[in-house]
Each structure stands twice: as C-alpha cells, then as structure tokens.
N, CA, C, O and CB atoms as a CASP TS submission, in Angstrom:
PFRMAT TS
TARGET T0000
AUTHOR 0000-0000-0000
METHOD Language model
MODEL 1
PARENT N/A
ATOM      1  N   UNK     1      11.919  12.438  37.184  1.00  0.00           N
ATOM      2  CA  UNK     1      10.587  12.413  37.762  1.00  0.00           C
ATOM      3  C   UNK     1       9.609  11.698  36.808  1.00  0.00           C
ATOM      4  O   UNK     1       9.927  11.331  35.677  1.00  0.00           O
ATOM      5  CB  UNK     1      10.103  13.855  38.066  1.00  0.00           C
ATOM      6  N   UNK     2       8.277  11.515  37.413  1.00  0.00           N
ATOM      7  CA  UNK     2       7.003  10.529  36.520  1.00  0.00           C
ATOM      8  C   UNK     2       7.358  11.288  35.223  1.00  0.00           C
ATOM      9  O   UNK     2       7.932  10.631  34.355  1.00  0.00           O
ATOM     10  CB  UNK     2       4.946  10.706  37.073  1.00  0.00           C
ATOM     11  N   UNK     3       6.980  13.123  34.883  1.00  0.00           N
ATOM     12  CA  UNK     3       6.789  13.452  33.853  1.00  0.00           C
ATOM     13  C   UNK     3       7.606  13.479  32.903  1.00  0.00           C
ATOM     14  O   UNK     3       7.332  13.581  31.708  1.00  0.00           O
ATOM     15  CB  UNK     3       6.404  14.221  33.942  1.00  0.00           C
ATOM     16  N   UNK     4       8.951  13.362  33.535  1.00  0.00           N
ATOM     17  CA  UNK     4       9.927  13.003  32.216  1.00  0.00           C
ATOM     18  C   UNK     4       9.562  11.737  31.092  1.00  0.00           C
ATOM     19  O   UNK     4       9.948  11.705  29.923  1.00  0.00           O
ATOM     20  CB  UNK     4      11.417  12.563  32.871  1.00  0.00           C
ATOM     21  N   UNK     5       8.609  10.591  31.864  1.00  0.00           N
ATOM     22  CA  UNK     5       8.525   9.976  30.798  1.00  0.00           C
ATOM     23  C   UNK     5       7.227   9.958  29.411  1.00  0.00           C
ATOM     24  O   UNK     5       6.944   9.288  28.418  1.00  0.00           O
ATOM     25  CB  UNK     5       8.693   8.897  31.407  1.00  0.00           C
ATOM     26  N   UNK     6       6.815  10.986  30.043  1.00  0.00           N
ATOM     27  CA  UNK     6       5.880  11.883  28.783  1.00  0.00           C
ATOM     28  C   UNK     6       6.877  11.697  27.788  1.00  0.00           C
ATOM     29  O   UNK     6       6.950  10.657  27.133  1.00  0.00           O
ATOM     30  CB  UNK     6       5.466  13.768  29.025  1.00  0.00           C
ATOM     31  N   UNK     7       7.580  12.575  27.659  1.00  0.00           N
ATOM     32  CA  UNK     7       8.839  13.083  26.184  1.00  0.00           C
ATOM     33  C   UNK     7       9.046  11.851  25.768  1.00  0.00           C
ATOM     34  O   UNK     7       8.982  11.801  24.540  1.00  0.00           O
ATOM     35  CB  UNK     7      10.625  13.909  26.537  1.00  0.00           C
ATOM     36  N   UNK     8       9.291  10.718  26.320  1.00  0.00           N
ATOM     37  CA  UNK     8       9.374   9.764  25.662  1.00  0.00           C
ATOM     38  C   UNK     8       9.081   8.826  24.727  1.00  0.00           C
ATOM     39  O   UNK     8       9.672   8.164  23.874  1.00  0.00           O
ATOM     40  CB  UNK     8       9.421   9.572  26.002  1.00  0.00           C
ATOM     41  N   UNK     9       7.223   9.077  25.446  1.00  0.00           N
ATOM     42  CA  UNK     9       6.246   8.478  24.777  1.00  0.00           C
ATOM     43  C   UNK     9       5.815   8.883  23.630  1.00  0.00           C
ATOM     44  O   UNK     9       5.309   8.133  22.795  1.00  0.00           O
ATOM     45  CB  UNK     9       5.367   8.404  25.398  1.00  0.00           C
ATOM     46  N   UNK    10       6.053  10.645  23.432  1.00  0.00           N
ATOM     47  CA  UNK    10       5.546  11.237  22.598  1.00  0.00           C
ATOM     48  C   UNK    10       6.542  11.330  21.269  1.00  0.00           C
ATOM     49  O   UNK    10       6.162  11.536  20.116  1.00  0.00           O
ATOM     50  CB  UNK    10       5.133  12.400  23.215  1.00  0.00           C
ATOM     51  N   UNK    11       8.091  11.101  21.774  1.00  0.00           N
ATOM     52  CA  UNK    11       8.812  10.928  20.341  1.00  0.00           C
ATOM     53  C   UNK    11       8.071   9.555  20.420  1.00  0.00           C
ATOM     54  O   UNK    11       6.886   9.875  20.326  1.00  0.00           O
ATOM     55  CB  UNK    11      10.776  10.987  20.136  1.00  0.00           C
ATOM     56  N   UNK    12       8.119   8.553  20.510  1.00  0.00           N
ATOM     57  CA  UNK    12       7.920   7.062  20.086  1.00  0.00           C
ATOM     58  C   UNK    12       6.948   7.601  19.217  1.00  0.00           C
ATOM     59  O   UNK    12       7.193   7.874  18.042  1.00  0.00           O
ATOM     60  CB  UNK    12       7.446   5.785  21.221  1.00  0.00           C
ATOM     61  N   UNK    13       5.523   7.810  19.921  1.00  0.00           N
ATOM     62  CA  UNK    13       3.893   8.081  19.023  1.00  0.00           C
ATOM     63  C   UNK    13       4.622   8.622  17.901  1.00  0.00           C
ATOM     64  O   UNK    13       4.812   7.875  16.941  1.00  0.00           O
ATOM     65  CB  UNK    13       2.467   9.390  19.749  1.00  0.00           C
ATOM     66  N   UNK    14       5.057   9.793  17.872  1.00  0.00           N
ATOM     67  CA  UNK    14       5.409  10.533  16.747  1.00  0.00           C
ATOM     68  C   UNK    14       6.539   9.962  15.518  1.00  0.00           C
ATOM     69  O   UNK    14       6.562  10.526  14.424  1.00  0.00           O
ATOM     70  CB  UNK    14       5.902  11.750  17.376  1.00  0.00           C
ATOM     71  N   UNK    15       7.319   8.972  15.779  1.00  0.00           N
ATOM     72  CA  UNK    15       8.061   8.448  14.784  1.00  0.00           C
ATOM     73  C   UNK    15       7.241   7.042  14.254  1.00  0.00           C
ATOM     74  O   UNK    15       7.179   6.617  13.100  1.00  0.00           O
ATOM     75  CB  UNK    15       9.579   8.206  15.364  1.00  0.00           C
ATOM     76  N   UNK    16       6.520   6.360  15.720  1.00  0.00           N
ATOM     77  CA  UNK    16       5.626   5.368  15.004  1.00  0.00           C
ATOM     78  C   UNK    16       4.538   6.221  13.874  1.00  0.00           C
ATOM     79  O   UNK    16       4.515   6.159  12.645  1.00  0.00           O
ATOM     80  CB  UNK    16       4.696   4.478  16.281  1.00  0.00           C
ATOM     81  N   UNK    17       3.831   6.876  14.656  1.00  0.00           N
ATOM     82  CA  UNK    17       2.640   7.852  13.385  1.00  0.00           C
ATOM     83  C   UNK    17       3.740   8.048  11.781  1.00  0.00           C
ATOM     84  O   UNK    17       3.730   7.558  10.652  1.00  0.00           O
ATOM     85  CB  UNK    17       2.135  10.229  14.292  1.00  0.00           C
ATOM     86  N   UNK    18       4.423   8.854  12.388  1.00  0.00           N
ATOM     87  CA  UNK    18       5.589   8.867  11.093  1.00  0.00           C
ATOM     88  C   UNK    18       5.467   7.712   9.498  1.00  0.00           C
ATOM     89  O   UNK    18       5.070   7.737   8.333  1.00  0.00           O
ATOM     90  CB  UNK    18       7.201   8.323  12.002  1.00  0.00           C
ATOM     91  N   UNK    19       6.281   6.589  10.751  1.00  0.00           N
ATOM     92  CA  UNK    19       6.655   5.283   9.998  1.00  0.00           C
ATOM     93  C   UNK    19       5.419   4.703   9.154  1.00  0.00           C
ATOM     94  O   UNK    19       5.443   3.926   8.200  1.00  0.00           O
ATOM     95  CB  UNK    19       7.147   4.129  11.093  1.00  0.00           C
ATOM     96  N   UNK    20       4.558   5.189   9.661  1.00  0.00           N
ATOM     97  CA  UNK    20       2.846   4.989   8.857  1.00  0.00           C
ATOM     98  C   UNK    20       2.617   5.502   7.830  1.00  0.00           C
ATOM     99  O   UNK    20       2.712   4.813   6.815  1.00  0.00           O
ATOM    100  CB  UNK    20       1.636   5.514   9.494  1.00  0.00           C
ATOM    101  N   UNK    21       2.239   6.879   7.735  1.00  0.00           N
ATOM    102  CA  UNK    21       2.329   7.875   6.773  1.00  0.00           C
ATOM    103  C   UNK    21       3.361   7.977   5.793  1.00  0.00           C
ATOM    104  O   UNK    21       3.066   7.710   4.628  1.00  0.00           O
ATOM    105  CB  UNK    21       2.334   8.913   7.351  1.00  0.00           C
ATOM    106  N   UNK    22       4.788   8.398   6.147  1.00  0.00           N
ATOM    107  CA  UNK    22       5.611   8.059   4.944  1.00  0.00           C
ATOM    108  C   UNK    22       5.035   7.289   4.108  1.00  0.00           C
ATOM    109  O   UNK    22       4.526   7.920   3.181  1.00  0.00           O
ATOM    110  CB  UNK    22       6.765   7.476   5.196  1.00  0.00           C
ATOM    111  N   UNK    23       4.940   6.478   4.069  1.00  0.00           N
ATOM    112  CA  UNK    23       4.688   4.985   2.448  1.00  0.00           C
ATOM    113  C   UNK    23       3.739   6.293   1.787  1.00  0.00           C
ATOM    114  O   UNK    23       4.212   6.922   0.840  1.00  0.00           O
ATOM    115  CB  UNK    23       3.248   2.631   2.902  1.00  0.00           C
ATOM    116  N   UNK    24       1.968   6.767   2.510  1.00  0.00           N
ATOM    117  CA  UNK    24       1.440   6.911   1.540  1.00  0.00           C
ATOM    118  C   UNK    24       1.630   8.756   0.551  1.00  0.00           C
ATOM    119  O   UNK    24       0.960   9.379  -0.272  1.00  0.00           O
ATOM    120  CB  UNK    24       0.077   6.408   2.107  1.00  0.00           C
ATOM    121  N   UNK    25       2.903   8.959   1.277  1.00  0.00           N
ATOM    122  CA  UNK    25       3.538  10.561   0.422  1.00  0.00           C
ATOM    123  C   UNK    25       4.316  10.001  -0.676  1.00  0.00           C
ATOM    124  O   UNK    25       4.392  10.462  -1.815  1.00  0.00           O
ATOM    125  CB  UNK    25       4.783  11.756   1.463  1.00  0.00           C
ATOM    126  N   UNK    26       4.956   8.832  -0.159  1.00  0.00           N
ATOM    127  CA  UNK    26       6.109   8.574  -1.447  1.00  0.00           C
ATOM    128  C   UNK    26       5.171   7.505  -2.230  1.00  0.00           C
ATOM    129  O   UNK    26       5.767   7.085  -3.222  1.00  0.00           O
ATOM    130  CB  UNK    26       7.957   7.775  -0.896  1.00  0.00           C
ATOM    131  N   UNK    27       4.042   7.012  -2.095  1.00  0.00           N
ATOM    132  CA  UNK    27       2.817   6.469  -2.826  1.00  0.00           C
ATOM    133  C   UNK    27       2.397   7.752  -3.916  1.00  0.00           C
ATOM    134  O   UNK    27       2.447   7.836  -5.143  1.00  0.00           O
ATOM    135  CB  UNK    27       1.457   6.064  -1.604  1.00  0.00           C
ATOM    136  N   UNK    28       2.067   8.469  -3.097  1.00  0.00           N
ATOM    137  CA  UNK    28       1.020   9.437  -4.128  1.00  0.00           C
ATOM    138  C   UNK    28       2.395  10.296  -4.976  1.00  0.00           C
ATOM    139  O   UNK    28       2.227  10.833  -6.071  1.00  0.00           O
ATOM    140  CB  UNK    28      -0.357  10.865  -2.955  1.00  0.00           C
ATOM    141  N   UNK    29       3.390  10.295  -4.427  1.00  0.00           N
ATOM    142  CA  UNK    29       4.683  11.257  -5.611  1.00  0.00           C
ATOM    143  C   UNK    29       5.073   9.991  -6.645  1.00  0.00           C
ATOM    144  O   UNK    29       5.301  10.281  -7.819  1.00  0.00           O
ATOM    145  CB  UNK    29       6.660  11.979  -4.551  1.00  0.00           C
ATOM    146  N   UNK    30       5.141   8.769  -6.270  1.00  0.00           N
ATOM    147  CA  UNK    30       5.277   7.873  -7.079  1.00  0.00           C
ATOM    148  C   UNK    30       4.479   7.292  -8.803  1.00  0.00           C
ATOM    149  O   UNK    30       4.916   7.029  -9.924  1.00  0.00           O
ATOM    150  CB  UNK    30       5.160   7.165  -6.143  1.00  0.00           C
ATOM    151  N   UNK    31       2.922   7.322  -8.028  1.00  0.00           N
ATOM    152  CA  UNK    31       1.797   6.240  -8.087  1.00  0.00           C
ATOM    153  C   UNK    31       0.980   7.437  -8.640  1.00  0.00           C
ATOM    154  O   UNK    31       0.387   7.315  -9.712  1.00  0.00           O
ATOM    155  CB  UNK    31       1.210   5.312  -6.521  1.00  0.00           C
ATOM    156  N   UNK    32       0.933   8.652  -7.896  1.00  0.00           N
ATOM    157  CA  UNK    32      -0.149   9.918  -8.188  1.00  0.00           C
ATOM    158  C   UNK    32      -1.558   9.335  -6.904  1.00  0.00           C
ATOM    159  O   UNK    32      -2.500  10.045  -6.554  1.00  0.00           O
ATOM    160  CB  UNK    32      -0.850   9.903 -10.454  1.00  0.00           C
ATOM    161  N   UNK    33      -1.350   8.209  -6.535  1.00  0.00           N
ATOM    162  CA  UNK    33      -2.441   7.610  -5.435  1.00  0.00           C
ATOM    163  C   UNK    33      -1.916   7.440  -3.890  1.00  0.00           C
ATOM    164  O   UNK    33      -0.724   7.662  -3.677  1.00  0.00           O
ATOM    165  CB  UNK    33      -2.912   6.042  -5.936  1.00  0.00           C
ATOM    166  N   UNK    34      -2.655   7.106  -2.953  1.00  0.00           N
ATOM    167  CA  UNK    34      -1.948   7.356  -1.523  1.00  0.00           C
ATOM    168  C   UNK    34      -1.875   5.772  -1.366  1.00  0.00           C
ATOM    169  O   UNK    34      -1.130   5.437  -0.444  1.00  0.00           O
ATOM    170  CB  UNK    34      -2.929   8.357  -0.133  1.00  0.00           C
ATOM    171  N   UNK    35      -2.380   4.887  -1.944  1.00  0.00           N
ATOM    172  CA  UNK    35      -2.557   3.164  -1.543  1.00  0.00           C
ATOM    173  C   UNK    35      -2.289   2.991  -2.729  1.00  0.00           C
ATOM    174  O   UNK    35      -2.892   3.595  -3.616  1.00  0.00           O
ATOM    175  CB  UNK    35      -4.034   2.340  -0.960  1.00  0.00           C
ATOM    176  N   UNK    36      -0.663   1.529  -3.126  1.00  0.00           N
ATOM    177  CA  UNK    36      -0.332   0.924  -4.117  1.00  0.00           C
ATOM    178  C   UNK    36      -1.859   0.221  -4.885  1.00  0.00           C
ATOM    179  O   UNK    36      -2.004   0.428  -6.090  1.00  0.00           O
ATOM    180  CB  UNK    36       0.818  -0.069  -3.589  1.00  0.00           C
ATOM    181  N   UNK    37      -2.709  -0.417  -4.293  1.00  0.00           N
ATOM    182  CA  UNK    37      -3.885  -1.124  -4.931  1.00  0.00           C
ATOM    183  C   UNK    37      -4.668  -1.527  -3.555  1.00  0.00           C
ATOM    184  O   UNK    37      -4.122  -2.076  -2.598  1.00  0.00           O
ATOM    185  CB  UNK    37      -3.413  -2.542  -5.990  1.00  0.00           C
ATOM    186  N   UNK    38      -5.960  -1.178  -3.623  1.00  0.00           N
ATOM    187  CA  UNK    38      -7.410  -1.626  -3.360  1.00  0.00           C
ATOM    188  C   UNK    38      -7.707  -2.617  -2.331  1.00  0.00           C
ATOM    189  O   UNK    38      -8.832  -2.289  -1.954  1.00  0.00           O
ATOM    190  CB  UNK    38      -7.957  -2.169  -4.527  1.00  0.00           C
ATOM    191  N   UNK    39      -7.358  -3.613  -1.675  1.00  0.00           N
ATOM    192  CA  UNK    39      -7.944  -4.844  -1.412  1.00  0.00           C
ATOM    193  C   UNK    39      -9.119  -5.007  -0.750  1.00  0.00           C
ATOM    194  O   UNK    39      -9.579  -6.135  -0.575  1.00  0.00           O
ATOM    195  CB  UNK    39      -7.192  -5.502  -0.834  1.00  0.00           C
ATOM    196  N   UNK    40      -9.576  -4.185  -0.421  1.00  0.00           N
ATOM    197  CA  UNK    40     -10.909  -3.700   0.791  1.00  0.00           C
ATOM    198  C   UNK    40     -12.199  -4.961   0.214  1.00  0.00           C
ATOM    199  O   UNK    40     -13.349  -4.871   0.643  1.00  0.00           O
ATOM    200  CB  UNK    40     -11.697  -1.383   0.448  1.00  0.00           C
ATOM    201  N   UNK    41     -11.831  -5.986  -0.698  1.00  0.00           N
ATOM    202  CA  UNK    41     -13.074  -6.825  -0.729  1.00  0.00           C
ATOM    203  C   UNK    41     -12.931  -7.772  -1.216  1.00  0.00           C
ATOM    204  O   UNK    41     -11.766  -8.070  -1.481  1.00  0.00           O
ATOM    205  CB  UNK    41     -14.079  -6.434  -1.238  1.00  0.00           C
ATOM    206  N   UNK    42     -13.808  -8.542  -1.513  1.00  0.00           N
ATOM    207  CA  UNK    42     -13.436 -10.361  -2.081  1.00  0.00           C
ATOM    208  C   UNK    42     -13.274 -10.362  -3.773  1.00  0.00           C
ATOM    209  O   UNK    42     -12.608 -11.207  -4.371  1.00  0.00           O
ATOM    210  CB  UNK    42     -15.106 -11.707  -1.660  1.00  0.00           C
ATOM    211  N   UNK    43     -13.889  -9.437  -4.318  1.00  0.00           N
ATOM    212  CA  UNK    43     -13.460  -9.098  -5.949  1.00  0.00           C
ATOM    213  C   UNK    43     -11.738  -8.535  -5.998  1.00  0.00           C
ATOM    214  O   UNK    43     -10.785  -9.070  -6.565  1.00  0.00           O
ATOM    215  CB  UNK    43     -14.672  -7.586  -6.650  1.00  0.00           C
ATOM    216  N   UNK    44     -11.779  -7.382  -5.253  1.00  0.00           N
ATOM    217  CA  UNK    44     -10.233  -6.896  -5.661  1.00  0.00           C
ATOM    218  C   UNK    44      -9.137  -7.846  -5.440  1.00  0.00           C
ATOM    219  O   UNK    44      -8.092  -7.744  -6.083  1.00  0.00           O
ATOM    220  CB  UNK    44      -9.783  -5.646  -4.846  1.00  0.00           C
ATOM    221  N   UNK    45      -9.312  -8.718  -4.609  1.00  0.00           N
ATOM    222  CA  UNK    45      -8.308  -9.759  -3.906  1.00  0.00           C
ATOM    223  C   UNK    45      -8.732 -10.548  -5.358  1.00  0.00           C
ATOM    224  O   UNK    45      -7.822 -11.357  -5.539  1.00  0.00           O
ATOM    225  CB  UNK    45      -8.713 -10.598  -2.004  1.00  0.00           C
ATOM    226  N   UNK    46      -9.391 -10.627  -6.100  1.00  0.00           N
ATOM    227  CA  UNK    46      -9.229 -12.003  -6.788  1.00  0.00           C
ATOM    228  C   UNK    46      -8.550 -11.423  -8.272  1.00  0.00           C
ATOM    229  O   UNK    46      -7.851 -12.000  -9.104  1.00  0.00           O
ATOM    230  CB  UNK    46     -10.927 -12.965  -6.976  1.00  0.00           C
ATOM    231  N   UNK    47      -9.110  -9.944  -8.208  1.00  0.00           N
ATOM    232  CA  UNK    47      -8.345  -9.091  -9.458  1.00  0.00           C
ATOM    233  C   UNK    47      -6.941  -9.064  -9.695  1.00  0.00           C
ATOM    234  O   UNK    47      -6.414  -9.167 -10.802  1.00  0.00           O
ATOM    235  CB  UNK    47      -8.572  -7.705  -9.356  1.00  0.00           C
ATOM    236  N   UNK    48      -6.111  -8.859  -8.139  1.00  0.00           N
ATOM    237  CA  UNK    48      -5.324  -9.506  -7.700  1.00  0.00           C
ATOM    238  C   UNK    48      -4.653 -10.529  -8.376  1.00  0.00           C
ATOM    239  O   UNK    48      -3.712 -10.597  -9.167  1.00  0.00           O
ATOM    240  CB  UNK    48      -5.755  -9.801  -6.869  1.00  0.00           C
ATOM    241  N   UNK    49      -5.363 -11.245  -7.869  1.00  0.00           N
ATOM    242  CA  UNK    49      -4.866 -12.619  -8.182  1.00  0.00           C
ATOM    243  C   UNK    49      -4.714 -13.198  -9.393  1.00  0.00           C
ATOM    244  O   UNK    49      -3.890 -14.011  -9.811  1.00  0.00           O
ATOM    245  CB  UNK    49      -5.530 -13.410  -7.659  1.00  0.00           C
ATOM    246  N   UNK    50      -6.119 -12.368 -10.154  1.00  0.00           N
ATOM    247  CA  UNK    50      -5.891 -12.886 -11.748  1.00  0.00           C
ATOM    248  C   UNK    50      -4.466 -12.120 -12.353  1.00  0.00           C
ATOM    249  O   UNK    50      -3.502 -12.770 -12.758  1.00  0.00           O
ATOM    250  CB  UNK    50      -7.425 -12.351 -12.858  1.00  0.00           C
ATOM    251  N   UNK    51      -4.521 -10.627 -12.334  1.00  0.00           N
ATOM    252  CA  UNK    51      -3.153  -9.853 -12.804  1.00  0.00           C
ATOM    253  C   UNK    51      -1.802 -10.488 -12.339  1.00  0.00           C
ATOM    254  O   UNK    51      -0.819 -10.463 -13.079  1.00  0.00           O
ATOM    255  CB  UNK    51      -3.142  -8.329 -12.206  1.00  0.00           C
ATOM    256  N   UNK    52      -1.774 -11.055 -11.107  1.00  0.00           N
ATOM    257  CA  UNK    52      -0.301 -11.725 -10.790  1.00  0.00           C
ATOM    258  C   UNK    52      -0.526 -13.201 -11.856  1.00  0.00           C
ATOM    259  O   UNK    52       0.555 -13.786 -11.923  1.00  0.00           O
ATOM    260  CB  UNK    52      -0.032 -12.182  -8.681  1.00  0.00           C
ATOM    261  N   UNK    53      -1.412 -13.782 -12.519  1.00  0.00           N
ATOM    262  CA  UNK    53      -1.795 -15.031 -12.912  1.00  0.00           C
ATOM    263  C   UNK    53      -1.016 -14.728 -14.170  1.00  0.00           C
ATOM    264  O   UNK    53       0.045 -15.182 -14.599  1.00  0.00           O
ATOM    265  CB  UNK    53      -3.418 -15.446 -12.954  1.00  0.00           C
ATOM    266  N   UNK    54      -1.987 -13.686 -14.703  1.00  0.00           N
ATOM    267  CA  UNK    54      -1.854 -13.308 -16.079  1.00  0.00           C
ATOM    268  C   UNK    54      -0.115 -12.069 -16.425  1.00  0.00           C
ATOM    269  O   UNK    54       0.431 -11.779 -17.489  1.00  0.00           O
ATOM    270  CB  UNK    54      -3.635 -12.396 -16.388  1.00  0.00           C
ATOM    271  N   UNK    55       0.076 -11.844 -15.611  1.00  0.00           N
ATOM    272  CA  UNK    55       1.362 -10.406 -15.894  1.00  0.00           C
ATOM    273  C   UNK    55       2.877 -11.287 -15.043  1.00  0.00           C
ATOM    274  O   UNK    55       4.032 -11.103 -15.427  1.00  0.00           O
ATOM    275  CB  UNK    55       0.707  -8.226 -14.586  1.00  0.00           C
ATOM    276  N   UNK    56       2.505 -12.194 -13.897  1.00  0.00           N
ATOM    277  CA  UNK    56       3.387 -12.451 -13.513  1.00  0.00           C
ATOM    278  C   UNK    56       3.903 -11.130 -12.023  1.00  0.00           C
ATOM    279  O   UNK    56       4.780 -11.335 -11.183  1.00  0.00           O
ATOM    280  CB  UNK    56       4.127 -12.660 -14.857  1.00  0.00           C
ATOM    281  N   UNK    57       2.937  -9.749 -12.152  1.00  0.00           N
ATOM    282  CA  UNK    57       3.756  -9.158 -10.830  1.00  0.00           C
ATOM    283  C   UNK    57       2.078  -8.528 -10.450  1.00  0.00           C
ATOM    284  O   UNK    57       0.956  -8.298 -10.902  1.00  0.00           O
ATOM    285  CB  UNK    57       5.482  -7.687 -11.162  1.00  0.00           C
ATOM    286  N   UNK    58       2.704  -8.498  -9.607  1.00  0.00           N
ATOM    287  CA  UNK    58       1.062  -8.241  -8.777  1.00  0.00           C
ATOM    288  C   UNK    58       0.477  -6.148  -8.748  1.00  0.00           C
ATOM    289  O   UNK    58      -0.605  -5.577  -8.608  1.00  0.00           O
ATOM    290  CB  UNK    58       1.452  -8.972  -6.407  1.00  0.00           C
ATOM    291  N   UNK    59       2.220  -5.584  -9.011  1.00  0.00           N
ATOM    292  CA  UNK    59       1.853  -4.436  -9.270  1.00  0.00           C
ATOM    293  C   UNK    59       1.378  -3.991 -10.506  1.00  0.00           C
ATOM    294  O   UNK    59       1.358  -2.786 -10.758  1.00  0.00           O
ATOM    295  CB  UNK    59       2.661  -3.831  -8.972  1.00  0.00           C
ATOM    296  N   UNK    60       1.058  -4.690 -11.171  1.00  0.00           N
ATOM    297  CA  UNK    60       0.813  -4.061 -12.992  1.00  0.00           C
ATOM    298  C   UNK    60      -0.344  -4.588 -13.005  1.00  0.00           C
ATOM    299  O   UNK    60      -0.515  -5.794 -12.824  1.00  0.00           O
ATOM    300  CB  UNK    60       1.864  -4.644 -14.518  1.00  0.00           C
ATOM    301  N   UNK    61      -1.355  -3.687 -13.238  1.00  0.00           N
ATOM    302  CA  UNK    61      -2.791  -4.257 -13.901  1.00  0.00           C
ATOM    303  C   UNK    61      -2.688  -4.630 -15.269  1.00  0.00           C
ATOM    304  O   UNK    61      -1.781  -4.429 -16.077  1.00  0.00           O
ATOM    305  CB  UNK    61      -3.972  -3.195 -13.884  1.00  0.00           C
ATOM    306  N   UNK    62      -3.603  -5.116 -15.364  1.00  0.00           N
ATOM    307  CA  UNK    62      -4.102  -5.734 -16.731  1.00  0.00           C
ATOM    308  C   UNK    62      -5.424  -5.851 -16.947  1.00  0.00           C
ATOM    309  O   UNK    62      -6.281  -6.036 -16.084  1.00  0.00           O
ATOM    310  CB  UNK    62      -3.656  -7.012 -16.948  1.00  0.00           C
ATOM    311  N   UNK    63      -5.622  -5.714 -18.398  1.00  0.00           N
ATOM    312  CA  UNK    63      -6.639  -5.784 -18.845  1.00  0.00           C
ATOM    313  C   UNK    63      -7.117  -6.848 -20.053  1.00  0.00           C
ATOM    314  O   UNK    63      -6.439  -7.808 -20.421  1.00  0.00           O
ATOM    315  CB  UNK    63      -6.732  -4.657 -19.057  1.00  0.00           C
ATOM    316  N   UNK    64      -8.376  -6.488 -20.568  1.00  0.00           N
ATOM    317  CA  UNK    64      -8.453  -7.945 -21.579  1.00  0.00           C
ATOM    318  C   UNK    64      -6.822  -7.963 -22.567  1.00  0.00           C
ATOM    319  O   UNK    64      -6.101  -8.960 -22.621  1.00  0.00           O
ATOM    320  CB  UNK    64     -10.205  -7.757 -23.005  1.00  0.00           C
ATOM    321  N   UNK    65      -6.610  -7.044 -23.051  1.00  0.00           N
ATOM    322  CA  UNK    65      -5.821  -6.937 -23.487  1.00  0.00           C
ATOM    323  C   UNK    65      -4.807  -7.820 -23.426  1.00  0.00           C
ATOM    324  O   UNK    65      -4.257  -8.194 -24.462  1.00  0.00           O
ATOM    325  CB  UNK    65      -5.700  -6.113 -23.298  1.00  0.00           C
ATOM    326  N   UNK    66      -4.437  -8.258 -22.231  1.00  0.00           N
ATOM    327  CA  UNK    66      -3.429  -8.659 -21.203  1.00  0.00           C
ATOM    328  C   UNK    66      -3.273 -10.119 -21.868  1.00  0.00           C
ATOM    329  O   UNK    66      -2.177 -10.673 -21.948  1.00  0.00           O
ATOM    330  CB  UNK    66      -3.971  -8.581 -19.438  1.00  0.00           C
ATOM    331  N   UNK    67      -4.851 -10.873 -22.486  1.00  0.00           N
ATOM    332  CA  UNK    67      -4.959 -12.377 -21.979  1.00  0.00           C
ATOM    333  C   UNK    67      -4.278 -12.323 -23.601  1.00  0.00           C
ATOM    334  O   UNK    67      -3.958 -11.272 -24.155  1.00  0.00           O
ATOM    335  CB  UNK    67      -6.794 -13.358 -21.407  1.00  0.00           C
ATOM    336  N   UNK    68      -4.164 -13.468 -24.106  1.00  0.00           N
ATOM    337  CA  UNK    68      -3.380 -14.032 -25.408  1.00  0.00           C
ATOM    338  C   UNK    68      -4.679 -14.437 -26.031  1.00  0.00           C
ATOM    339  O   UNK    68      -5.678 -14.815 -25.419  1.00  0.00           O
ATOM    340  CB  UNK    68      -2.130 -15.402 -25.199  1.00  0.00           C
ATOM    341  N   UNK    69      -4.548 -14.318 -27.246  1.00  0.00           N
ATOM    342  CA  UNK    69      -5.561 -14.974 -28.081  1.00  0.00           C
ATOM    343  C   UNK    69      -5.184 -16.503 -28.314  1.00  0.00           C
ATOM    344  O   UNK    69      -3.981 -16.701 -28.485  1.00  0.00           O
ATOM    345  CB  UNK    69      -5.686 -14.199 -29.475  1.00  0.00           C
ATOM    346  N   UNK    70      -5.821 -17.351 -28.339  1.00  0.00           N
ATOM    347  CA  UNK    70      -5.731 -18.735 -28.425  1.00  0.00           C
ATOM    348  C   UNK    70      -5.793 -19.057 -30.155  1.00  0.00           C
ATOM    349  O   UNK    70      -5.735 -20.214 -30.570  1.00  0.00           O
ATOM    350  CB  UNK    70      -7.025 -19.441 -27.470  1.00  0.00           C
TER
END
C-alpha cells in the first residue's frame, strides 16, 4: 500500500542524516573539535593556503615558527 513507502523514506533520511554526522564524532574523538579546520571566510581560505605553501599538508598549522630564516 501508499504507506509502506514511508519506512522507506525514513531508513534512507536516517542513514543519509547518519552519513553526515559520523565525520564530526570521529572529528571531535580524533581532533578534540567537531570540523577538521575553519573555512567560513576569505582569510581562513588563504591561511589555508599559506600552511599547505609553507608545511606542504593542508592539515598541520603553522606558525611563524614554521617560515625558515633567510
């Protein structure tokens, strides 16, 4: 009948919702945070960009520290 295909919809919602969430539990048991890094603006994207410049991986921050003395 129509309502059988309720059950259907609602495992899907529920393993898609799922497939979402997971990352940010094994984020925060990982990381201690729920998001690997920030991007929400035109600075963090370029912070970004400098740490992959300067470290070579985009997950490791850096700091002055980071740059080489000339």
């Amino acid at each position: 009948m129509w309502y059988e295909q309720f059950y259907s919809g609602f495992i899907t919602l529920a393993f898609v919702w799922g497939a979402c969430n997971v990352s940010a539990v094994t984020n925060y048991i990982d990381l201690k945070r729920l998001y690997r890094r920030d991007l929400s603006g035109y600075d963090r994207n370029m912070l970004l960009k400098r740490d992959h410049r300067l470290t070579g991986n985009y997950y490791k921050m850096s700091g002055l520290e980071s740059i080489k003395d000339a």
